[in-house]
N, C-alpha and C positions, 0 to 999 in steps of 0.2 A: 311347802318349801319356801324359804327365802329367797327374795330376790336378791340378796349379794351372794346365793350360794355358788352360782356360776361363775362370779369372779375372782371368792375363795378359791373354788377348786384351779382355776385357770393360774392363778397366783400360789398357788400351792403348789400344782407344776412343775411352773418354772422355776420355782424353787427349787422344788427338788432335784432337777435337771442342772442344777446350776453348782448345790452342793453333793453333786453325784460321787464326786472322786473324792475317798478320805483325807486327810490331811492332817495326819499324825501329830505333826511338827510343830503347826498352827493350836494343834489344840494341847501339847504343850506347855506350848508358850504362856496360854489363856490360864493351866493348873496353876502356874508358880506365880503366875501375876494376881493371881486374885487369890492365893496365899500367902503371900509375901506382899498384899498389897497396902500394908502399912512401910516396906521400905521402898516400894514405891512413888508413895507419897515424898516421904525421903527424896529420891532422888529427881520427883519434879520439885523439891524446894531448892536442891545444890544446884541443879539448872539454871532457874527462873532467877537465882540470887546470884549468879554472873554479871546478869546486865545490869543489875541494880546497883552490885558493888562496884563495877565497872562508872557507872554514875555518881559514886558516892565519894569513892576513892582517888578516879581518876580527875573526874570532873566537877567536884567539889571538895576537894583536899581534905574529906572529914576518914582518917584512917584509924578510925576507930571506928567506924564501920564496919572491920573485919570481925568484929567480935562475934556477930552474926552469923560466922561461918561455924561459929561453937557449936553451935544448934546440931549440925547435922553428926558431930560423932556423940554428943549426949542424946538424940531422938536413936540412934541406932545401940549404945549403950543398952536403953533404958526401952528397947522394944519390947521385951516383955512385959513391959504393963504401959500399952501404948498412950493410952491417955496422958497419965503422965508425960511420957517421951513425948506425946506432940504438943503438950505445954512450952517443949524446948525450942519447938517451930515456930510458937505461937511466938515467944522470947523475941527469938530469931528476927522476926516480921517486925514487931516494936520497937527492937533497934534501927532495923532498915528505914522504917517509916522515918524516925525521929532524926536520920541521918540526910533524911532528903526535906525534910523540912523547910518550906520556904525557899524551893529553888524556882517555882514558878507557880503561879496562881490564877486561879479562873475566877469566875466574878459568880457564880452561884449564890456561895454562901455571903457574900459583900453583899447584895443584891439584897437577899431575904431579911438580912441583919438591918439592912437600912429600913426597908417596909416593914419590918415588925416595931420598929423603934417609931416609925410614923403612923401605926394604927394603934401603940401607945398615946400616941399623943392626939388621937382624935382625927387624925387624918385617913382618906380612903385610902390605901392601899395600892389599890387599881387604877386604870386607866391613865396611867403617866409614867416618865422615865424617871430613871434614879442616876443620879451622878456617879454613885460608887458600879455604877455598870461599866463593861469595856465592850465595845465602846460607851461615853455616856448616854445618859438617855433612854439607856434599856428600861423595859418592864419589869415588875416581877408577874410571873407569865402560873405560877402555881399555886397549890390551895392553900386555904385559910390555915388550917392546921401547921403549916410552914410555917408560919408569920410568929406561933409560941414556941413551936419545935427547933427550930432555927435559930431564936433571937440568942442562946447566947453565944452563939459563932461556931468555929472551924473546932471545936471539940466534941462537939454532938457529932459530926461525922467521923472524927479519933476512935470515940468508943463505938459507935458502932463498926466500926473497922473492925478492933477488937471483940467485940461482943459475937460479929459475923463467924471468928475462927473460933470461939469459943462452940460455937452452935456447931461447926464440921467438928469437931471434938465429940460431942453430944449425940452426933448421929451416925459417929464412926466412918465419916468422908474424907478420910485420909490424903487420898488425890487430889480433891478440890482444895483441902488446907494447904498442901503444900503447894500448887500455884496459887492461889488467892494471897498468903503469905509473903512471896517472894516476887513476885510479877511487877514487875517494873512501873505497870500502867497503875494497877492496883496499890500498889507503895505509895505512887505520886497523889493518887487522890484523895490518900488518906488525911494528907492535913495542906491541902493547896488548893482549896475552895469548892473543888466538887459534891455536888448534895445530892447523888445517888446510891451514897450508898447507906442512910438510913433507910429509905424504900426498897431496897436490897433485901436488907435482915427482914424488914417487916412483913414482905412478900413469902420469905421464905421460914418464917415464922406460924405463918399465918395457911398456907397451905398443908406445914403438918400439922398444926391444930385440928384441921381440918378433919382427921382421920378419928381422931376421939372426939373433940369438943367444937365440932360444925357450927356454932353460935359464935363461939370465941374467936373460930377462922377465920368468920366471914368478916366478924367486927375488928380483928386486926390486918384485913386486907383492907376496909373498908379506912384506918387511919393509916394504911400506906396513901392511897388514893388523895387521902386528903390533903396530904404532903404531895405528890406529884401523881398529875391525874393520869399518866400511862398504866398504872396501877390495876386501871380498870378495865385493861386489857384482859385479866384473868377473872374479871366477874364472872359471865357465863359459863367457864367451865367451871367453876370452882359449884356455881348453883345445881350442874347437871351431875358432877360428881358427890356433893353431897345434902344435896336436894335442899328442901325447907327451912331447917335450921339454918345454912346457912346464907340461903337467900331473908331471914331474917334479924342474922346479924348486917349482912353487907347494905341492906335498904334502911333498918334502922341507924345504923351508925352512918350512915351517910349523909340521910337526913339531920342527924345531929350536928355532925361534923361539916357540913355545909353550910350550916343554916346562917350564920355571918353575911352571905351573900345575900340576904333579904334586907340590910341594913347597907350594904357597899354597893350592891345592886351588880346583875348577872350581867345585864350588858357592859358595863367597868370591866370585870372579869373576863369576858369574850373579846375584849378592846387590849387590852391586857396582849392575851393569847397570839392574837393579831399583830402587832404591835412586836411582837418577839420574834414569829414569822420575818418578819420585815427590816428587823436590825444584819439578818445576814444575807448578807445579797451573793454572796458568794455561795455556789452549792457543792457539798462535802458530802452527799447522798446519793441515791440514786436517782434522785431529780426525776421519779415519774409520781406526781402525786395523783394524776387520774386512777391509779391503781390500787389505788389504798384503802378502796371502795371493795377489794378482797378480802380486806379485814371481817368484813360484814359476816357474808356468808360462814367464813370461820368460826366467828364466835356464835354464832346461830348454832353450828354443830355441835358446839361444846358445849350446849345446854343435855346433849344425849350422851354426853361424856359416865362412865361407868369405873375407869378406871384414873386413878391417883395419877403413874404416872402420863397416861392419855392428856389428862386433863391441864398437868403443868407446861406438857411440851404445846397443847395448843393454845394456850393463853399467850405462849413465848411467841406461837407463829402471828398470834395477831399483835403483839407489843411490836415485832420485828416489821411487821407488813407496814403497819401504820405510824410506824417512826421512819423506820428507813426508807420507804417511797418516796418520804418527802425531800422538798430539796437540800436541805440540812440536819444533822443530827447528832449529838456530843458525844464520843465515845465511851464518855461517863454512862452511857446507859447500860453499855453491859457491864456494868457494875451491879445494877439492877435485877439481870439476869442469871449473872455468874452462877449465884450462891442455889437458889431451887433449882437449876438448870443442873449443877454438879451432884449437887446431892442426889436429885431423882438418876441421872446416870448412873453413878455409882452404885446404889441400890440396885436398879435394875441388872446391870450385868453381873453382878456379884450371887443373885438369886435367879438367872437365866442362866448362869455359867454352866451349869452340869447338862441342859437341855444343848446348848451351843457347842459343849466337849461330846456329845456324843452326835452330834451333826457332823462336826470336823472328823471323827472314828467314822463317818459313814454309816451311821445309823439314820432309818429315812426320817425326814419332817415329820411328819403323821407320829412316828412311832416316838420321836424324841418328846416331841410336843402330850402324848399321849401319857408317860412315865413322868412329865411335868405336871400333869394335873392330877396325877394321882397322888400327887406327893410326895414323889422320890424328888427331894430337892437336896439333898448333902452328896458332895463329890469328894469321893476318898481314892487318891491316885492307887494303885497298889504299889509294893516294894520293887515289884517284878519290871515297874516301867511300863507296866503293859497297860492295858485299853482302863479307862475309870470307870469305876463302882457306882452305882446309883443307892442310897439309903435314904432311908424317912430319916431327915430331923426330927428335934425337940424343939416346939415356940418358948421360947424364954418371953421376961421382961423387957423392955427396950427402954433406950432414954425421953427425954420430953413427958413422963408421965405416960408412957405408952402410946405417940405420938406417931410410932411405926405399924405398918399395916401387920397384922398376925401373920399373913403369907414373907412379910419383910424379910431377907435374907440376912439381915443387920439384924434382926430379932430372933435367929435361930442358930440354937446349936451343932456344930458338925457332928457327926460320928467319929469316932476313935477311929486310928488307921489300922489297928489290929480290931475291930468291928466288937470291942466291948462298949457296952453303956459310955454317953458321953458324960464327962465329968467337969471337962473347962467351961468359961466363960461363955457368953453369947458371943459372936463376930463384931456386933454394934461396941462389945468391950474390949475382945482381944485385937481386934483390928486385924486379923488376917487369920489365914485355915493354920491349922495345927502342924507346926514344924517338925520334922523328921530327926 
């Protein structure tokens, strides 16, 4: 017997003590949202593009801004071949962005643009401030790989902005496109100096590689890293979720991608880091950095990581632990986080959904969890209103080259709601369960 069997069962319990009493209503609510959860999406982008246009319109007189609102009756038009329709989101987001352009600026991308123009010219890089900092005098505080990735400015992070919503298209994240899209914070750092969100995409690029081409993962986590070293917050799990390969991309390409620093020298680089710490005296964190040392043990665990999504969410708690304990920290980072963080959610409840509707029906844990791994994973409401159907899907094809788990619920077909053979699309292309 295991020893965490005791606190399985003890936790399983309470569990089931807790979701004792059915709840019809709640589960739903859960059918039609993760049926309809491409106009869902929808409706987190008409949300999240209030404050924006509210910013755009009100507070920078650009009213042609509103064009952007077109997006939400052609993404709803054009829901039947969601892809499409969330090109219209996508639309949507590229006006916003280009609407807030230049309303204010952080010195990221200034910063990196200036040091890559000085390690052109034969200068270190490191160990000193830059004038295009705000204040002056700042370091550039990140990796070598910034210095060519960076150098030709504030458009390397445009397209990855766009190339990000492109990627929630790709893996049918409907939810996360339409906040990522619309989101005020997200708009604004698309073209006003922030440099998190090429390690964004690259992270979350790079962890679904992970699921087919473990070499390719590690080596493009390994050039997120090289761009900004929080990167390397998802090492360990990413090595325990898919072992060897990928600890052979993210060691080789690190070593590669590093290797500049034997020429500029690691203590520059550590001085650097230091040095950045110390331009903000002001603390905007949770100002406990003794704590940060619980990062540790985290990514320790995550070398035993088994699971995809296990593995993304603790790479997150160690990026979170070890940024935000300390005294300061840019909100540009969950930019960084956004994109793998949404996608692995979505996937998951979207492929837990039918286990979770029959928890809320009051069917017990053990039993719901039980009919989960056997592969009842398609949830067909019946006509009647009444309690949902459990069926085997069909694994279809996915996008990214098959960059979705086989178990992926975005990689699998539903069942018909008259229980004939399924004939539509994958969920990863129709973006939501089969409309009535």
């Amino acid at each position: 017997m295991s020893g965490l069997d005791p606190v399985r069962g003890f936790v399983g319990a309470r569990l089931e003590a807790a979701l004792a009493s059915p709840r019809p209503e709640a589960a739903d609510v859960l059918i039609q949202a993760v049926r309809h959860r491409f106009l869902v999406g929808i409706a987190v982008f008409a949300a999240a593009s209030l404050v924006t246009l509210n910013d755009a319109v009100l507070g920078e007189g650009n009213v042609w801004a509103l064009v952007a609102v077109l997006a939400i009756p052609a993404a709803i038009l054009l829901r039947g071949r969601p892809r499409l329709a969330a090109l219209a989101l996508v639309a949507g987001g590229i006006v916003l962005r280009i609407a807030m352009a230049g309303v204010w600026d952080a010195d990221q991308v200034s910063v990196t643009v200036a040091a890559g123009r000085a390690a052109l010219e034969g200068y270190n890089p490191y160990g000193h401030g830059y004038a295009a900092a705000v204040p002056p005098g700042a370091p550039f505080p990140y990796g070598p790989l910034a210095l060519l990735v960076g150098l030709p400015g504030q458009i390397v992070e445009s397209a990855a902005s766009v190339a990000t919503m492109l990627l929630f298209i790709l893996t049918g994240s409907w939810v996360t496109l339409g906040l990522y899209a619309a989101d005020s914070f997200a708009v604004h750092s698309a073209t006003q100096g922030v440099n998190d969100l090429t390690p964004g995409l690259l992270i979350a690029v790079g962890f679904l590689a992970l699921r087919k081409r473990p070499i390719i993962g590690g080596f493009v986590l390994a050039i997120a890293a090289a761009i900004k070293p929080y990167a390397f917050a998802w090492f360990p799990a990413a090595v325990g979720y898919a072992g060897l390969p990928a600890l052979i991309g993210l060691t080789g390409g690190s070593i590669v991608l590093w290797s500049p620093l034997l020429e500029w020298g690691v203590g520059n680089f550590v001085k650097s880091v230091a040095m950045a710490r110390g331009v903000h005296a002001t603390p905007n964190a949770l100002n406990i950095p003794e704590l940060r040392v619980l990062g540790i043990p985290i990514a320790i665990a995550g070398l035993w990581v088994r699971k995809w999504e296990v593995a993304v969410l603790l790479g997150t708690i160690v990026f979170t632990v070890v940024l935000f304990f300390d005294h300061w920290a840019s909100r540009g980072y969950w930019l960084a986080v956004l994109p793998i963080m949404g996608i692995a959610i979505e996937e998951w409840v979207v492929r837990r959904a039918p286990t979770i509707v029959r928890v809320l029906r009051g069917v017990p844990l053990r039993e719901a969890f039980a009919l989960q791994a056997a592969g009842l994973t398609s949830l067909a409401p019946l006509e009647s209103g009444g309690p949902a159907e459990l069926r085997p899907g069909r694994s279809t094809g996915s996008a990214l080259g098959g960059a979705l788990a086989p178990g992926s619920f975005a990689a699998q077909t539903l069942v018909a709601q008259d229980g004939e053979s399924p004939t539509g699309p994958a969920v990863g292309e129709a973006g939501d369960w089969p409309e009535r």
